[in-house]
C-alpha positions in Angstrom: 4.7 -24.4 -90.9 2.6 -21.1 -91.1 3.2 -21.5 -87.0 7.3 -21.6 -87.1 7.4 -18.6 -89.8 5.6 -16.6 -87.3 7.6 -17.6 -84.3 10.9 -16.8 -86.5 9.4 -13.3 -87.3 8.8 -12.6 -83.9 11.8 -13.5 -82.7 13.9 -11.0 -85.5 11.6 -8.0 -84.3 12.3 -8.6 -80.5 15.9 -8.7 -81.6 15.8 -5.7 -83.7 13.8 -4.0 -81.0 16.3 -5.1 -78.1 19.1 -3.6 -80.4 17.6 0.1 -80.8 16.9 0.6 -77.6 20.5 -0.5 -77.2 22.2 2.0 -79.6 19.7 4.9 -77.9 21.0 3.7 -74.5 24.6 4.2 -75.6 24.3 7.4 -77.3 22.5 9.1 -74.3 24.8 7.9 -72.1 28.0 9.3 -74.0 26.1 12.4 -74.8 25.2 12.9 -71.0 29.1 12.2 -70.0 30.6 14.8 -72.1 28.0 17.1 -71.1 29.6 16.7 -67.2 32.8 16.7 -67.9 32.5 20.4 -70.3 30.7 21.9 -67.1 33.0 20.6 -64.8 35.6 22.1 -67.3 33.8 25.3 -67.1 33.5 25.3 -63.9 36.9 24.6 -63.1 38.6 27.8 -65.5 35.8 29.7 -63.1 37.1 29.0 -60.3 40.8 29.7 -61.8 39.8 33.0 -63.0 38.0 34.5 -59.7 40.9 33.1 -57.7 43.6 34.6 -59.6 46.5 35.9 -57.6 46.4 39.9 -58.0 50.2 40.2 -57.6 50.2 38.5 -60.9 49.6 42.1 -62.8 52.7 44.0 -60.9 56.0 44.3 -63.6 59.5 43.2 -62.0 60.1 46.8 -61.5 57.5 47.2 -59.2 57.9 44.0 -57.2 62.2 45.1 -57.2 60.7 48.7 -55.8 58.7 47.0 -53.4 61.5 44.9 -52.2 63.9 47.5 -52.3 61.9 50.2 -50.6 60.9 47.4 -47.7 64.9 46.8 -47.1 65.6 50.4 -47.0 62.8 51.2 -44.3 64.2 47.8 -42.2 67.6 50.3 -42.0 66.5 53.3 -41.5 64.6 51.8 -38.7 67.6 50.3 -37.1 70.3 53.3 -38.0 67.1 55.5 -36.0 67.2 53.3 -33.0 71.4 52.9 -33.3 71.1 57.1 -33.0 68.9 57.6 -30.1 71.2 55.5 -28.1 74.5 56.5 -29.1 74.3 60.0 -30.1 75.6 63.5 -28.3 73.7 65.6 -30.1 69.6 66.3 -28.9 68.7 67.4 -32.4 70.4 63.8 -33.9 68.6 61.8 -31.1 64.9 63.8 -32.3 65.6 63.2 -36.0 66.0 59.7 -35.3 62.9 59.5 -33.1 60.9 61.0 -36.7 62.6 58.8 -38.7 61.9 55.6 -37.1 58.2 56.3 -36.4 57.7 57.7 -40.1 59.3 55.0 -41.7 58.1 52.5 -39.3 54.6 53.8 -40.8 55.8 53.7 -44.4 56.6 49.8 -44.1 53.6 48.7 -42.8 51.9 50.4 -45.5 53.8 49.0 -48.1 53.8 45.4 -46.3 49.9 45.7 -46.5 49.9 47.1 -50.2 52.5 43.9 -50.7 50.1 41.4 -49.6 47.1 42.9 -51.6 49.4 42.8 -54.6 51.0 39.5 -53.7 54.4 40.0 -53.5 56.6 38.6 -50.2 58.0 40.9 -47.9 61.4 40.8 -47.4 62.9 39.3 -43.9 65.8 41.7 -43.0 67.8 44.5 -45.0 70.7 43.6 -47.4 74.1 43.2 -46.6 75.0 46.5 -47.5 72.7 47.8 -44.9 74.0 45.3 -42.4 77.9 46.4 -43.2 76.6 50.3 -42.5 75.1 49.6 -39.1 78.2 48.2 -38.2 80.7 50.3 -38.6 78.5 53.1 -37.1 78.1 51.1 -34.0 82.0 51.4 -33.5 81.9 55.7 -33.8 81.4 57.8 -30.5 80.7 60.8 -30.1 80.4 63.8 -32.0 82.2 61.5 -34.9 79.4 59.1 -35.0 76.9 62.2 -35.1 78.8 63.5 -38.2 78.5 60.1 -39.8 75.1 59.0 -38.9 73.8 62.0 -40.7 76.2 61.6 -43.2 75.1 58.2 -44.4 71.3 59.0 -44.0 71.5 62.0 -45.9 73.4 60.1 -48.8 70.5 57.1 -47.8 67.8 59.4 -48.5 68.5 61.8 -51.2 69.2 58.2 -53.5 65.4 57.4 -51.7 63.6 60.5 -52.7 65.2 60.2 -56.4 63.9 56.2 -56.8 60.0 57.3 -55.5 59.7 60.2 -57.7 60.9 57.7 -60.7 58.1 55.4 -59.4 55.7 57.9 -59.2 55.7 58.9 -63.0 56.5 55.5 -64.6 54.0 55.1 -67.2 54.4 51.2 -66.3 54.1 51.0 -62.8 51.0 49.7 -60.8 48.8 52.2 -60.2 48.0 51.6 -56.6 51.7 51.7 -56.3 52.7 54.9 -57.8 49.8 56.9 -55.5 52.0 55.8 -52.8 54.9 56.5 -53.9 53.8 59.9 -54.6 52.4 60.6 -51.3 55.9 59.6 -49.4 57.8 61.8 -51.2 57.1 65.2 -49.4 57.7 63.2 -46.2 61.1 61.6 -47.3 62.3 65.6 -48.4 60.9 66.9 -44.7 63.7 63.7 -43.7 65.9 65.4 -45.8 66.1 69.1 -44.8 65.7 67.9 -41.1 69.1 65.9 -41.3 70.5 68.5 -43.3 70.0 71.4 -40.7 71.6 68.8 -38.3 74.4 67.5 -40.0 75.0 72.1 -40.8 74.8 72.3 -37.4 77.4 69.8 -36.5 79.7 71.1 -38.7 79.2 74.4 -37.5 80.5 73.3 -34.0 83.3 71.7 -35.5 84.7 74.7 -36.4 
């Protein structure tokens, strides 16, 4: 008898035994899992954070500028290059020479300042732009000289006006309005250069 009650309290403290280790087993476990996943967690917002796009802190002002300014250089480029072929006048053809090189310059600096900001480039100019070349293509002569400075003049006075409005906005990106500044002593040397010309023409006109 004395034999069995021994043998019955050994078996309830190998059971009891077998279930504490049990519930330790279970909590360590759990406790282990949440640890991983909270430093994968971590890990992950990390990794978020130090890949974050830059352009992400640029205003829709500044990404319309950017766009805008990028379209504008595509026709000054191409109104340059329609000049040198088609114009009479040497003074026209070397303006246009200036302006395609300068703003040639002036949109791959802005393409590169784009990328570091994250904003797209644009592929081609609007249809405005397009609708301009056109119907300068079809002048000759002393006519399309008139009118080729004409519109550029027009092009570049509205130019000079939007970069000085970049240049002291309180809101704009800060990288962005240092450029902006620095262009626009270039874009009123464009100015008075196609002003003399467009004088000039007029002059012989007469």
């Amino acid at each position: 008898m004395k034999l069995q009650l021994k043998k019955a309290a050994f078996g309830m403290m190998l059971i009891a035994s077998c279930f504490f280790v049990s519930c330790n087993d279970d909590g360590t476990a759990d406790t282990t899992s949440d640890d991983s996943t909270n430093l994968a967690n971590n890990n992950a917002n990390n990794n978020a954070n130090n890949n974050a796009d830059p352009g992400t802190s640029l205003n829709s002002g500044d990404r319309d500028f950017i766009s805008d300014v990028m379209e504008g250089d595509m026709a000054e480029i191409r109104l340059a290059q329609l000049a040198q072929q088609k114009a009479t006048s040497a003074e026209v053809k070397q303006v246009a020479k200036t302006l395609e090189t300068d703003h040639t310059a002036s949109m791959n600096q802005l393409k590169d300042l784009a990328s570091r900001k994250g904003v797209t480039a644009p592929a081609e100019e609007d249809n405005d732009a397009k609708d301009r070349y056109e119907n300068l293509s079809k002048k000759m002569g002393n006519e399309f000289d008139r009118e080729w400075c004409e519109k550029v003049i027009d092009k570049h006075e509205k130019t000079i006006k939007n970069f000085e409005n970049k240049s002291t906005d309180n809101n704009a990106d800060a990288d962005l309005k240092t450029w902006a500044a620095g262009m626009v002593p270039k874009l009123r040397t464009h100015h008075d250069q196609l002003m003399a010309c467009h004088n000039k023409l007029k002059a012989m006109k007469k």
